[in-house]
N, C-alpha and C positions, 0 to 999 in steps of 0.2 A: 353624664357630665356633671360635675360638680358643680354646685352653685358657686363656686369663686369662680372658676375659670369661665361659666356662665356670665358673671358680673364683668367680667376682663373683656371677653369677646362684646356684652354689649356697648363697654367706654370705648375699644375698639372700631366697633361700628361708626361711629360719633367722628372719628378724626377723617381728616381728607383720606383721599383715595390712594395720594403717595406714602402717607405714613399706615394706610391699612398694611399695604404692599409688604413695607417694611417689619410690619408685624407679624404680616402670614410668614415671610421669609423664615426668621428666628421662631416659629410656631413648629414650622415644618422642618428645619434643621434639629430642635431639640425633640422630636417626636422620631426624626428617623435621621442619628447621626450620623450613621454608614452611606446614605443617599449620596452626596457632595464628595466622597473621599478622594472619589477619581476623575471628577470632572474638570475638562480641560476648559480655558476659557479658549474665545474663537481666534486669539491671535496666537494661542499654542497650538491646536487643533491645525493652524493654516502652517506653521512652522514644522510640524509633522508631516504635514502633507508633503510639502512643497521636501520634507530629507527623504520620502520615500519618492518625490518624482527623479533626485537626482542619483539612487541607487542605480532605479531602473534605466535612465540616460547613461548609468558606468562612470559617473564624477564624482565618483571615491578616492581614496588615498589609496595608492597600491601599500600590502604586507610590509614591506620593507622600510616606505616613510612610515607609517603608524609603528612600526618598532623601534624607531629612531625616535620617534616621538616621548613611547614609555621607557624608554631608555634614558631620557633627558631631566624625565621627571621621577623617576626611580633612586634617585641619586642618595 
């Protein structure tokens, strides 16, 4: 570890726990940028969920509305 980033994480140590938090955050996002790329927050996650439980009930749009549909906006 480098002595700056040594110096950083000790002024680090120093602050409350919420702005620690906030530094690990942005520590671990620029250390591994691909990590976050796909992750859903929990009220997309629940919106997902909740279009795959209405596949499997069959509360689709039959072929023919959904063609009417890109049909409309195809224009």
């Amino acid at each position: 570890m480098s002595k700056l980033l040594e110096e950083a994480i000790a002024s680090v140590r120093a602050l409350p726990e919420g702005k620690q938090d906030i530094a690990a955050k942005f520590l671990l996002a620029f250390a591994n940028p691909d990590s976050d790329r796909y992750q859903l927050t929990d009220d997309q996650a629940a919106e997902v969920e909740l279009a795959k439980r209405e596949v499997r009930e069959g509360k689709i749009a039959p072929d023919a509305e959904m063609s009417e549909v890109w049909r409309r906006f195809d224009r």
